[in-house]
DOMAR-647787 format. One line per 10 residues: number of its first residue (from 1); their letters; for each residue x, y, z of N, C-alpha, C. Coordinates in steps of 0.2 Angstrom, whole numbers, padded with zeros to 4 digits. Layout:
BEGIN
NUM	a	X Y Z X Y Z X Y Z  ...
END
This chain:
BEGIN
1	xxxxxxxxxx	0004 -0006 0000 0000 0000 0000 0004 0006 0000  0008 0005 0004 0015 0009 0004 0017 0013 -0001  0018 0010 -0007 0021 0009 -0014 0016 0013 -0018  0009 0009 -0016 0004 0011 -0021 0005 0018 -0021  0005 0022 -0014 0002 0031 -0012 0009 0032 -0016  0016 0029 -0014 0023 0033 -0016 0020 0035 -0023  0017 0029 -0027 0018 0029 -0036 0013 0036 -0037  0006 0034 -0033 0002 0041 -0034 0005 0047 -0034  0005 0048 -0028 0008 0055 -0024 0015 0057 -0029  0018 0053 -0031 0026 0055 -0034 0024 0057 -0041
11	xxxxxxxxxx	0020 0052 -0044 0018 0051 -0050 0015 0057 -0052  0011 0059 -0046 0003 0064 -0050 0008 0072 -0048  0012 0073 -0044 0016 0079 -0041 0019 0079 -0050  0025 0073 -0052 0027 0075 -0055 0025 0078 -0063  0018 0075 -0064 0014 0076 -0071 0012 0083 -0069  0010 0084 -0064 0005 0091 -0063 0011 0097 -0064  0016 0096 -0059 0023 0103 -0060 0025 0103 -0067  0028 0094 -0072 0027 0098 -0076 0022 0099 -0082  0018 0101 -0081 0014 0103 -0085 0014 0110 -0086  0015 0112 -0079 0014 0120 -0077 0020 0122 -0079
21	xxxxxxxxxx	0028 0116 -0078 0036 0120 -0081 0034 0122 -0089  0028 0120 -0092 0029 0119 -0098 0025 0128 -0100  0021 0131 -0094 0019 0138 -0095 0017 0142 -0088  0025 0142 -0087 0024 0146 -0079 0019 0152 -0079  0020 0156 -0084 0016 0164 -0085 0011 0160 -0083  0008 0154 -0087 0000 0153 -0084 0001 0154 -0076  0003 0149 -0075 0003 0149 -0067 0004 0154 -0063  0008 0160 -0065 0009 0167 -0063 0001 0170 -0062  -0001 0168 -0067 -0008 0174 -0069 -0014 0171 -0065  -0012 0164 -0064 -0017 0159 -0059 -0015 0165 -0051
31	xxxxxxxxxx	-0009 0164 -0051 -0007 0167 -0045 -0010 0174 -0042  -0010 0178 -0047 -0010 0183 -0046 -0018 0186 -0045  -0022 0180 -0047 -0029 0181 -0048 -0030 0179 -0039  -0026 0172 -0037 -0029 0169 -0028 -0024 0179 -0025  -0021 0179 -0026 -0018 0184 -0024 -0024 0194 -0022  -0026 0193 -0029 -0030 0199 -0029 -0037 0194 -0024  -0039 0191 -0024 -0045 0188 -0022 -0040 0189 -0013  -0037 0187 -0009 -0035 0186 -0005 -0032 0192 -0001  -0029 0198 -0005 -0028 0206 -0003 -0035 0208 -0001  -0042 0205 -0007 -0050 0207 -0004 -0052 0206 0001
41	xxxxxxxxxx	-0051 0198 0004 -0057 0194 0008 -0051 0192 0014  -0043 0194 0013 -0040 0192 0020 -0036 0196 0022  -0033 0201 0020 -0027 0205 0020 -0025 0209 0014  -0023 0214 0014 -0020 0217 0010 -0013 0216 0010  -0009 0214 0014 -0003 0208 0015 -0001 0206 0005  -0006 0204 0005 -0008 0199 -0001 -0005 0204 -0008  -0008 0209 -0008 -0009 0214 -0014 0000 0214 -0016  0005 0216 -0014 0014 0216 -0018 0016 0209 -0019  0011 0203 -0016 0015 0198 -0020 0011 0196 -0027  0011 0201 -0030 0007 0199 -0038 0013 0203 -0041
51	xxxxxxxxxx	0018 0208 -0039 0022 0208 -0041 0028 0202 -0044  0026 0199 -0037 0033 0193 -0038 0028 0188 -0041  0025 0187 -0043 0021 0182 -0042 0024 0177 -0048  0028 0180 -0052 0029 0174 -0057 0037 0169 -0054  0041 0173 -0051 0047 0170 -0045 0043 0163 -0042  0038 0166 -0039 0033 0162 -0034 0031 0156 -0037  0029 0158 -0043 0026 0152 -0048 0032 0146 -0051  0037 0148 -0052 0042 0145 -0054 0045 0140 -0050  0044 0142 -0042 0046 0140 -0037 0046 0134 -0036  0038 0136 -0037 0032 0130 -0035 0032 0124 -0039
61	xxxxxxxxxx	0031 0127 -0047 0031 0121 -0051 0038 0117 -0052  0043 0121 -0050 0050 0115 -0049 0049 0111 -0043  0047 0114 -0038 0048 0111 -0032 0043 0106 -0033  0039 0105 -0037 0032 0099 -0038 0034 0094 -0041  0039 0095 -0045 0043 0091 -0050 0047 0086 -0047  0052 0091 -0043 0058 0089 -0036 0055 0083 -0033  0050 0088 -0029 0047 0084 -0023 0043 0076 -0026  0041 0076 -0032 0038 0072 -0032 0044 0065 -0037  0049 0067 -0038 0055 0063 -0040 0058 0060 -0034  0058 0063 -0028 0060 0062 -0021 0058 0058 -0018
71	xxxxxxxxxx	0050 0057 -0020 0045 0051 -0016 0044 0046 -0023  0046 0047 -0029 0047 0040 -0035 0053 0036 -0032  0060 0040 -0033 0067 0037 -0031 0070 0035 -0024  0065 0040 -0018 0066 0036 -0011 0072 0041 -0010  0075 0045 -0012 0078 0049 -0010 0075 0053 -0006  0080 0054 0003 0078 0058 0009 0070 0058 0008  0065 0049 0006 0058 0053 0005 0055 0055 0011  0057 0054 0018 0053 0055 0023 0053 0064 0024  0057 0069 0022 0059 0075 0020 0052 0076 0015  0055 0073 0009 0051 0075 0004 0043 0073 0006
81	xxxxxxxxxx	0042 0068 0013 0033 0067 0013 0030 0074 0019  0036 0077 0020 0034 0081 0026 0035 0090 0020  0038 0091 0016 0039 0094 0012 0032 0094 0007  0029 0089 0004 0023 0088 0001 0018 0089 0006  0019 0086 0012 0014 0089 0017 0012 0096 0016  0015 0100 0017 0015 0110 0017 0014 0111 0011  0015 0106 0005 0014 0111 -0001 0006 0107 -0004  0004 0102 -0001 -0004 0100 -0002 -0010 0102 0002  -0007 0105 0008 -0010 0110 0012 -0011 0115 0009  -0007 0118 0008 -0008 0127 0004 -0012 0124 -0002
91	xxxxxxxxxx	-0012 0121 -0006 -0015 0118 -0012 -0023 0116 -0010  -0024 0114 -0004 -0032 0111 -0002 -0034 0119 0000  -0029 0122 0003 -0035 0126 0005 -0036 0134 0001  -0031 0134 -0004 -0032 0137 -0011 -0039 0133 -0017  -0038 0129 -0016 -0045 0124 -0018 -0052 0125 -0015  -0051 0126 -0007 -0056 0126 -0007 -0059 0130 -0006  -0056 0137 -0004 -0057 0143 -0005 -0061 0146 -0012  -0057 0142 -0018 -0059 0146 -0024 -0068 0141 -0024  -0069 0135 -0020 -0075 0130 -0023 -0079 0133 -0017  -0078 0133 -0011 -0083 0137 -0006 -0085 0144 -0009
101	xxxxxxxxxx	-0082 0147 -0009 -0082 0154 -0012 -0083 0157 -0017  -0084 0152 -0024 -0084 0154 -0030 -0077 0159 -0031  -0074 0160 -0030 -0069 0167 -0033 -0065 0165 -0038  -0060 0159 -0038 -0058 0157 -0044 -0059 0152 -0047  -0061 0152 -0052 -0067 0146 -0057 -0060 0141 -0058  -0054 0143 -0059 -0051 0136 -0061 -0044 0139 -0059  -0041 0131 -0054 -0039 0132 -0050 -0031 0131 -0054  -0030 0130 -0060 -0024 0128 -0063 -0021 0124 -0061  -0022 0118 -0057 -0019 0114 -0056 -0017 0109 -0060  -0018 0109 -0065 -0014 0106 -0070 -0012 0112 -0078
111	xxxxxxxxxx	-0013 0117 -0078 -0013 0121 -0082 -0019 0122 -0086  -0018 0123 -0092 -0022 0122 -0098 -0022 0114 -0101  -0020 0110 -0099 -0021 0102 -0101 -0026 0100 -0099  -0026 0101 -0094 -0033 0098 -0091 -0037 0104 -0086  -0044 0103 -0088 -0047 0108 -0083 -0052 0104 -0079  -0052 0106 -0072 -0055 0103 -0065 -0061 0110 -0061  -0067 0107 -0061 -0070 0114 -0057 -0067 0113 -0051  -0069 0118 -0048 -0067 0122 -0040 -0066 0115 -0037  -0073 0112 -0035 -0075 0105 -0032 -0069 0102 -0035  -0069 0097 -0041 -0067 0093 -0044 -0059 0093 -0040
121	xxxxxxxxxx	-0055 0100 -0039 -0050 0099 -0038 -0047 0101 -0031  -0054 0103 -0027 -0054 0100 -0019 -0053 0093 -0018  -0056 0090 -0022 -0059 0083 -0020 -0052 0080 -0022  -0048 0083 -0028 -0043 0077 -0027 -0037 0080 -0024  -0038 0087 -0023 -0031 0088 -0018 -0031 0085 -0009  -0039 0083 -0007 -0041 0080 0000 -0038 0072 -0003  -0038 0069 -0009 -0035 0062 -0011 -0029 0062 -0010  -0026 0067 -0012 -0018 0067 -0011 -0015 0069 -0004  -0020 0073 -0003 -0017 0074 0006 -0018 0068 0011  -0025 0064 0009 -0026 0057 0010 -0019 0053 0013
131	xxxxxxxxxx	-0018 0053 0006 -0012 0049 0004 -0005 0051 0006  -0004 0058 0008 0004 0060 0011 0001 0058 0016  -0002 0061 0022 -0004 0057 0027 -0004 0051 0030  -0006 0048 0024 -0006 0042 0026 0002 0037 0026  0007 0042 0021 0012 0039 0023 0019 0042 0029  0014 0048 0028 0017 0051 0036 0016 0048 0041  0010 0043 0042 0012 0041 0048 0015 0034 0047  0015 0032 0042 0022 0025 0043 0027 0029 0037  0029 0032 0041 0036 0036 0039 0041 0032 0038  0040 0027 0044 0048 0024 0048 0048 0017 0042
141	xxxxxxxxxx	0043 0017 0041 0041 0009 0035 0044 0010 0028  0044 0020 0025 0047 0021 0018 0051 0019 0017  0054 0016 0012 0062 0012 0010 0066 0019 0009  0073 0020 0010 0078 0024 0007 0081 0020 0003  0079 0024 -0005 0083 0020 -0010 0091 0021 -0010  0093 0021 -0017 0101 0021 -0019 0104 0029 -0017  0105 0030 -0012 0107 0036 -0013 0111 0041 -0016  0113 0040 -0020 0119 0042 -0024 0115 0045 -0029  0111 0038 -0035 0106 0040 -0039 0101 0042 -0037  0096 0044 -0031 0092 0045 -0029 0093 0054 -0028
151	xxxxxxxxxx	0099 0056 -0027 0103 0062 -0024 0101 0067 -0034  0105 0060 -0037 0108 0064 -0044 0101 0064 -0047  0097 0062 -0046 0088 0061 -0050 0085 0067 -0048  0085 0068 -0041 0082 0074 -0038 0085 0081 -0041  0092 0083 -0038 0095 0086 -0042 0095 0088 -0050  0095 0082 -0053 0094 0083 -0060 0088 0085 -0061  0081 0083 -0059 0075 0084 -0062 0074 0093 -0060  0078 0094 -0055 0076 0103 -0050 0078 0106 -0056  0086 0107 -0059 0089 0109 -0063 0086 0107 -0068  0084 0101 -0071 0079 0104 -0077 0074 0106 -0078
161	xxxxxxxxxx	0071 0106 -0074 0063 0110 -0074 0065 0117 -0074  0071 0117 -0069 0071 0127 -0069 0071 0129 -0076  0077 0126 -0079 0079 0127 -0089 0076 0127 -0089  0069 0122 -0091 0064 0122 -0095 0060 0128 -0094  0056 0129 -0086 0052 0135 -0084 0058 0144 -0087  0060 0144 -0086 0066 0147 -0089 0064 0150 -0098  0066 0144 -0099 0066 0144 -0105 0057 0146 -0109  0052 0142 -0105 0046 0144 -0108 0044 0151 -0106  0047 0156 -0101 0046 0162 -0100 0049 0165 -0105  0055 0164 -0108 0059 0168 -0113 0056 0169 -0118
171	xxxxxxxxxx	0053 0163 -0119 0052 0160 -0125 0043 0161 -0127  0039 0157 -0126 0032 0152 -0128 0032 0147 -0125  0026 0144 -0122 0027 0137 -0118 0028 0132 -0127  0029 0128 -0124 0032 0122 -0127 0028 0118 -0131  0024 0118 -0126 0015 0112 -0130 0009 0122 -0127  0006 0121 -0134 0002 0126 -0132 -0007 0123 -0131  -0009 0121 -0126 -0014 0118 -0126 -0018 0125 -0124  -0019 0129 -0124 -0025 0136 -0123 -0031 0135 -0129  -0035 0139 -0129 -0040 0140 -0137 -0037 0142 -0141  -0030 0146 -0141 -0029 0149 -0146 -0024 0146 -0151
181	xxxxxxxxxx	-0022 0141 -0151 -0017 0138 -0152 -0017 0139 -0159  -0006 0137 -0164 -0009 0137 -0169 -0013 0134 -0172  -0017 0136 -0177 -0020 0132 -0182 -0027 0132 -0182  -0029 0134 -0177 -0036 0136 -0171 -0038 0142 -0178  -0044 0141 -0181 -0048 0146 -0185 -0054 0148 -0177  -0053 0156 -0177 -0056 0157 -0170 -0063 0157 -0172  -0066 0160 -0179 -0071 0160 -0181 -0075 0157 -0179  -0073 0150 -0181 -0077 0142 -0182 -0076 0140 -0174  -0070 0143 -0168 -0069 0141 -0162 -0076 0143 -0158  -0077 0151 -0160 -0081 0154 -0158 -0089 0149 -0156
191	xxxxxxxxxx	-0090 0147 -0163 -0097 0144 -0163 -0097 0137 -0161  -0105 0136 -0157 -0105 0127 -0154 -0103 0121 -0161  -0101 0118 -0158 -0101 0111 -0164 -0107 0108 -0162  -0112 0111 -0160 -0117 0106 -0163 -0122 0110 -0160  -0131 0109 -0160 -0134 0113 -0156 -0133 0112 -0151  -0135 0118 -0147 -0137 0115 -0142 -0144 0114 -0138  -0144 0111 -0132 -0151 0108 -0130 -0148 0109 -0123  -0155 0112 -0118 -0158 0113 -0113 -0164 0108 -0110  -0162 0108 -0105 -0166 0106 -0101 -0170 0109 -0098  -0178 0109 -0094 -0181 0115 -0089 -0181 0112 -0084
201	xxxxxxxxxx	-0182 0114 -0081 -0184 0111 -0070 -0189 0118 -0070  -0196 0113 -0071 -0202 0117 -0068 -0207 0115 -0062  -0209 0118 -0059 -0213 0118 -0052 -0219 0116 -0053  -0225 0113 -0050 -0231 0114 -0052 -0234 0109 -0044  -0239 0112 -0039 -0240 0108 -0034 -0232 0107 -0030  -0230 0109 -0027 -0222 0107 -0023 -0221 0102 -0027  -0223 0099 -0033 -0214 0093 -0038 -0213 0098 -0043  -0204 0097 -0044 -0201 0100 -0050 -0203 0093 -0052  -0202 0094 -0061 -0202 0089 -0066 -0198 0096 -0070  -0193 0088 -0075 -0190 0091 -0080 -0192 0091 -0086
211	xxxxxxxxxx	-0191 0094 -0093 -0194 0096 -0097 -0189 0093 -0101  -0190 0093 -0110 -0184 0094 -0114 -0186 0100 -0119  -0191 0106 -0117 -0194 0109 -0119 -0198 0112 -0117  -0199 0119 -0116 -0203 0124 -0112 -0210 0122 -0111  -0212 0121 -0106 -0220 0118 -0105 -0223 0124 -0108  -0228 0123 -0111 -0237 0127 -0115 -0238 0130 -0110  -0239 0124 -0104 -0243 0125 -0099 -0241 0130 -0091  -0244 0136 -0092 -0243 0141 -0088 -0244 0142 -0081  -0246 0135 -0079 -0247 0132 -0073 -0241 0134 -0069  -0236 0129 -0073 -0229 0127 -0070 -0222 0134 -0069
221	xxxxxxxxxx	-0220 0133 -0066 -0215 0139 -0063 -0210 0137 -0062  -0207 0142 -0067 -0199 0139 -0068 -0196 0141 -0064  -0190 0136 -0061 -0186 0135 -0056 -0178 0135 -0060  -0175 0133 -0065 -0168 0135 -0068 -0169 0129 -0077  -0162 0133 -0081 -0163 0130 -0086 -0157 0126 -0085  -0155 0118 -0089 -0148 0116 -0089 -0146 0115 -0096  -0139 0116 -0098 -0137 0114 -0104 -0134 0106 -0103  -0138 0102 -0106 -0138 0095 -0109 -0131 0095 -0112  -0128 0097 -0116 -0123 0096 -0120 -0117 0101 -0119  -0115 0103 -0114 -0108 0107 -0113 -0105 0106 -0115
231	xxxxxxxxxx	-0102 0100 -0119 -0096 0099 -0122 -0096 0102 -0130  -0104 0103 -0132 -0106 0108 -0137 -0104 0116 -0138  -0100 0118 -0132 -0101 0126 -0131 -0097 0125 -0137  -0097 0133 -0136 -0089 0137 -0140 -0082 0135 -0137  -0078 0134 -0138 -0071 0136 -0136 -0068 0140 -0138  -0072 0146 -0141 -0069 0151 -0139 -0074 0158 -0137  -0076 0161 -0132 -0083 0162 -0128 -0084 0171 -0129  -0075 0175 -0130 -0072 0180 -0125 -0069 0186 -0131  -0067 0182 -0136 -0064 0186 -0142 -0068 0193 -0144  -0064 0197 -0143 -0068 0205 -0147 -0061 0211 -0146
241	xxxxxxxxxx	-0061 0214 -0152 -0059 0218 -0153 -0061 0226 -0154  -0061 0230 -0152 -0065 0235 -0155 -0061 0241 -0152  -0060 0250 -0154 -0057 0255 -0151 -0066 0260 -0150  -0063 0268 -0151 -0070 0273 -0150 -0072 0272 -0155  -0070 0270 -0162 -0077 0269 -0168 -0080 0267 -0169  -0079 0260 -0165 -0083 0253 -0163 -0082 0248 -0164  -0082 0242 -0164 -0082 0233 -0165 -0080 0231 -0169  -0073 0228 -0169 -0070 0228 -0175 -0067 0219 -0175  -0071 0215 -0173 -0069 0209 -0171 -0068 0204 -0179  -0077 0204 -0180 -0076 0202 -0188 -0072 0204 -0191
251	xxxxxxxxxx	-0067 0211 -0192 -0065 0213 -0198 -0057 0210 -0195  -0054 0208 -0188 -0051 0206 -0188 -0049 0198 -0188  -0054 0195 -0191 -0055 0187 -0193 -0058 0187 -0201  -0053 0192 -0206 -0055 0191 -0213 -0047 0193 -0213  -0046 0191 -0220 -0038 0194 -0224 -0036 0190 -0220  -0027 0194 -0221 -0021 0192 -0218 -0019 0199 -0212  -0017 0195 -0209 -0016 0200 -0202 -0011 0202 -0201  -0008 0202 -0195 -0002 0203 -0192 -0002 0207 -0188  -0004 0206 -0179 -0008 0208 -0174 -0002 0209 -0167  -0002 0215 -0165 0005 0216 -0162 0002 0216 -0155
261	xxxxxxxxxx	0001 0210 -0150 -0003 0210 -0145 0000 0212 -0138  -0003 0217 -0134 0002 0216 -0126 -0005 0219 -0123  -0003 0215 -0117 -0008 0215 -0110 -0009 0222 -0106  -0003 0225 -0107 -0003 0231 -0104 0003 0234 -0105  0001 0240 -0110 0007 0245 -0114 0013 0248 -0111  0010 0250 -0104 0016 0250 -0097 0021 0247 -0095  0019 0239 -0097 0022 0234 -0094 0026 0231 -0099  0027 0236 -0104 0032 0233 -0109 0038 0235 -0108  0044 0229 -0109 0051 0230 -0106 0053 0229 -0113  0053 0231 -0119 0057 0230 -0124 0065 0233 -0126
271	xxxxxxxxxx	0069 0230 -0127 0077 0231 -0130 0074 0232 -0134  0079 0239 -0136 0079 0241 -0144 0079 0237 -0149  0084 0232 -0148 0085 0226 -0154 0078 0223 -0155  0076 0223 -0151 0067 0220 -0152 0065 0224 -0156  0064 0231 -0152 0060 0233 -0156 0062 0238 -0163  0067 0238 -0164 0071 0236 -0170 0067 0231 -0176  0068 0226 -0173 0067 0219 -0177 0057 0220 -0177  0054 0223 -0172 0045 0222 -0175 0046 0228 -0177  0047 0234 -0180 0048 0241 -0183 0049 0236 -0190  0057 0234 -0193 0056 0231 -0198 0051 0226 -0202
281	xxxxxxxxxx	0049 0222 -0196 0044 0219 -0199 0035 0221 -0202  0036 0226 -0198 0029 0234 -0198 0031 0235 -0205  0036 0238 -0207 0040 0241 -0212 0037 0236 -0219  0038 0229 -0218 0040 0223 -0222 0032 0223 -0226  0026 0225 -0222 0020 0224 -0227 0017 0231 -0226  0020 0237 -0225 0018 0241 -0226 0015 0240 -0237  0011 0242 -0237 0007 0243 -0244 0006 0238 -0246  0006 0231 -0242 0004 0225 -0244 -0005 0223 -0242  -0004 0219 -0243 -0014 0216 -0243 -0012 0212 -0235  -0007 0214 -0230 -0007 0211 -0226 -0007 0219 -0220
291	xxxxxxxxxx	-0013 0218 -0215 -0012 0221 -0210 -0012 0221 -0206  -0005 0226 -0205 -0004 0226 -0197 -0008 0231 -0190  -0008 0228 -0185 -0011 0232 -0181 -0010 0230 -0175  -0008 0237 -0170 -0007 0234 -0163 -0015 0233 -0158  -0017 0229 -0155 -0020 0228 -0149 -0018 0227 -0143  -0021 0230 -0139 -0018 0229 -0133 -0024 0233 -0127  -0024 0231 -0119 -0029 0230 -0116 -0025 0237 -0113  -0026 0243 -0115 -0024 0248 -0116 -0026 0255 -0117  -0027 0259 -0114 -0032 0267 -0118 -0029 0267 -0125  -0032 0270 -0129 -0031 0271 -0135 -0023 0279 -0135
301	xxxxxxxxxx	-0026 0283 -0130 -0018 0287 -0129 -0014 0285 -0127  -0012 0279 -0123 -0007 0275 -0123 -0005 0272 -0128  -0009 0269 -0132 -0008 0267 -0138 -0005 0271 -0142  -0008 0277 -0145 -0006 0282 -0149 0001 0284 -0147  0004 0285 -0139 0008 0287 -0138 0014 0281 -0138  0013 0275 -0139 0018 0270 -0139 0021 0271 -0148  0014 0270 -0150 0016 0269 -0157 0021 0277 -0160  0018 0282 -0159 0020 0288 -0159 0029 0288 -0159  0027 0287 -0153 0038 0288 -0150 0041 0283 -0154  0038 0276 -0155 0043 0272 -0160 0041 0274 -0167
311	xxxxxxxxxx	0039 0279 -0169 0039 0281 -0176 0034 0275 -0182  0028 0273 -0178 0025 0266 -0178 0017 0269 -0183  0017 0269 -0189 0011 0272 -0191 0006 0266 -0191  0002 0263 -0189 -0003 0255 -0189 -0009 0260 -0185  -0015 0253 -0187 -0020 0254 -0186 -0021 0252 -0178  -0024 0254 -0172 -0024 0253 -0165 -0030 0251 -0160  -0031 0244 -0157 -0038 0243 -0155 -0037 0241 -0148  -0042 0239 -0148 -0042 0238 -0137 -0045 0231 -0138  -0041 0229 -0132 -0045 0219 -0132 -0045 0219 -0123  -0047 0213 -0123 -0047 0212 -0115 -0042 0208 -0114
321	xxxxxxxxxx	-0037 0213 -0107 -0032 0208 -0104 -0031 0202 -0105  -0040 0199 -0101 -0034 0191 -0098 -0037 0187 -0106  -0038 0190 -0110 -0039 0186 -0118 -0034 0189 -0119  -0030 0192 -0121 -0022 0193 -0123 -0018 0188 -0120  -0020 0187 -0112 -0015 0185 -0112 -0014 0177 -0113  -0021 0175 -0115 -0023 0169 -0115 -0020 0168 -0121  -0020 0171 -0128 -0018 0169 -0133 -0012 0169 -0134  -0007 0173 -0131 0001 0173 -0131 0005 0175 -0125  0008 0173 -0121 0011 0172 -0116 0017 0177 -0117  0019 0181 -0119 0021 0187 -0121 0020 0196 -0121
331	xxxxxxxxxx	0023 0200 -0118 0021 0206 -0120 0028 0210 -0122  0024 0212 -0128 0020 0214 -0134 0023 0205 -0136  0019 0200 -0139 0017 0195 -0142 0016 0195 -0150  0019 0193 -0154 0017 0193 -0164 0012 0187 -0165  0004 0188 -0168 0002 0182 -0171 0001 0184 -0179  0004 0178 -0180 -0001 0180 -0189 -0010 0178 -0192  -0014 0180 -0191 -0020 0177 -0195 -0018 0177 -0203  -0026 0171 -0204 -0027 0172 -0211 -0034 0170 -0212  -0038 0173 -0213 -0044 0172 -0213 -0047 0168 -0207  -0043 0169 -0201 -0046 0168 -0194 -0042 0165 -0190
341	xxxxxxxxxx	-0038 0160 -0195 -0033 0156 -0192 -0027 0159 -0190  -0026 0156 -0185 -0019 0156 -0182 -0012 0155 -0185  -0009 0158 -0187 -0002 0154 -0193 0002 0154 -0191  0002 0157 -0185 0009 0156 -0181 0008 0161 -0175  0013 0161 -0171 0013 0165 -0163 0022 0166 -0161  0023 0171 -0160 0030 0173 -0158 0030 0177 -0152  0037 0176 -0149 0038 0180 -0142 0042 0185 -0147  0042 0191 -0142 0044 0198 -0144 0053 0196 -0146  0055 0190 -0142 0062 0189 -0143 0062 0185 -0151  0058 0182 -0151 0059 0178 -0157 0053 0180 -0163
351	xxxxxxxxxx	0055 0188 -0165 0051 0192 -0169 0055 0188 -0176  0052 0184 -0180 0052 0182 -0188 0058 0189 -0191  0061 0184 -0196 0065 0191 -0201 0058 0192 -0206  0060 0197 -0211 0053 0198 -0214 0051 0190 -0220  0058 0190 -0221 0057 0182 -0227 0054 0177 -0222  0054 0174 -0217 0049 0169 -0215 0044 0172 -0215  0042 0177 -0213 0035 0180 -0209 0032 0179 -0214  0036 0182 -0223 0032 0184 -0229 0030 0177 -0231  0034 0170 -0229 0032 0163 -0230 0026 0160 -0226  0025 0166 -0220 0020 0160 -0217 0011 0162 -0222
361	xxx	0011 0168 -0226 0007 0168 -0229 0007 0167 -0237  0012 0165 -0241 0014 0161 -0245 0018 0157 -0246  0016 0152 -0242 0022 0145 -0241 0024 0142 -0247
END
């Protein structure tokens, strides 16, 4: 039984960290949401660590990785079961906070791979605490494996998770599992794949009875409607575009694009060399049937004045943050559309020369 919880508990820590090393930002942006939520309803304490928050997140997800190689290998695992202990504690009562309380709909506990409502991922962090528990109290029964290898396994996996989290900050996470991913036409994501259908819960004499179709009969008092088929929605729910002259969302999912995205105009840290290299690439379809145009969650005089000082003449729109940042994990972020779809996604470090970018719309 021993064995079984070790495989669990090692096993599910090491799947979950890395999935997060593979897009720390997410986890940062998870954080910083339990973060404002927790500045409201427990302290104001809370509110500067959304500065650090992405440190925090990096932290975590290596140490999830670590810790959960510690308790596969048997390396120092009685350490590592008193260490899991404290970080599936903070993890339950982050869960259950966001499911008691409704505040945060999803708790990223596995990133964007998998998604678990509030409950769903109470219920399995109370399994996994289960399960440390259960081998904290026969602590003294854990085996300590090879130590040597067990030493260089922990070790190795801490140092590559960091590279990797590391690396997915510089860069783009690695596997892009979000809505927006390449290749995602948003248009067609927008709309359900199939109809949809509801249910009714109506009253009549104290019984609900369900319905597959609004009752005639005016008797009956409705109590709530359900969606039968959720897996019908949209995947994509949130998409719009628009500045003061209005909604510009259709015109941005026609033609060819090339969309300069950032979360918050303020909060851009660009090197000249950067912005060097998206100036030329601005420059590259100027008078082309390709438009360019910055969005960003941003007033439009920010806007004006960003493009202004870099001598940047493009058309200029407003989107909402956390849909920016869902689509590119980057500030300022390069996507290219084509008729809706997605052609490619660039961090600001890895701005295309203009011959690839002019490839990805005539390959």
């Amino acid at each position: 039984m021993l064995f079984i919880a070790r495989l669990l508990v090692g096993g599910l820590f090491v799947f979950s960290g890395l999935i997060k090393v593979n897009d720390p930002v997410g986890t940062s942006i998870k954080m910083q949401e339990y973060f404002d939520v927790f500045a409201t309803d427990i302290s104001a304490i809370f509110a500067p660590l959304k500065a650090i928050s992405l440190p925090i997140a990096v932290a975590l997800v290596v140490l999830e990785v670590a810790l959960g190689i510690m308790i596969l290998v048997g390396w120092k695992v009685r350490t590592g079961v008193y260490l899991l202990l404290l970080m599936i504690l903070f993890f339950t009562f982050l869960t259950f906070y966001s499911a008691y309380y409704n505040k945060v709909t999803d708790c990223g506990c596995f990133g964007d791979a998998i998604k678990l409502t509030p409950w769903e991922s109470f219920y399995k962090d109370l399994v996994l605490l289960a399960l440390i528990v259960f081998m904290l109290i026969f602590r003294n029964q854990l085996p300590e494996g090879n130590t040597s290898i067990g030493k260089w396994l922990t070790i190795g996996s801490f140092a590559l998770s960091l590279l990797l989290a590391v690396l997915a900050i510089r860069n783009l996470p690695f596997i892009d599992f979000r809505a927006f991913k390449e290749g995602v036409n948003i248009s067609r994501a927008m709309q359900p794949s199939a109809t949809l259908e509801y249910s009714y819960l109506m009253r009549k004499d104290g019984e609900t009875v369900a319905f597959d179709q609004y009752p005639s009969d005016e008797s009956y008092e409705f109590v709530e409607m359900n969606l039968k088929n959720p897996e019908a929605l949209p995947k994509i729910s949130d998409f719009a575009i628009w500045n003061n002259a209005g909604d510009h969302t259709a015109e941005m999912l026609t033609g060819k694009k090339l969309l300069i995205l950032s979360h918050n105009i303020q909060k851009m840290d660009l090197a000249l060399v950067h912005m060097e290299k998206i100036s030329t690439l601005i420059n590259t379809f100027q008078g082309s049937d390709v438009q360019v145009a910055l969005v960003a969650a941003s007033s439009e005089e920010e806007m004006q004045a960003f493009l202004k000082e870099n001598g940047i003449q493009i058309g200029h729109y407003m989107a909402d943050a956390t849909v920016v940042k869902t689509i590119v994990r980057s500030n300022p972020g390069l996507v290219f559309l084509e008729e809706g779809t997605i052609l490619a996604k660039y961090h600001y470090r890895n701005t295309p020369d203009p011959q690839t970018a002019q490839s990805l719309f005539n390959p």
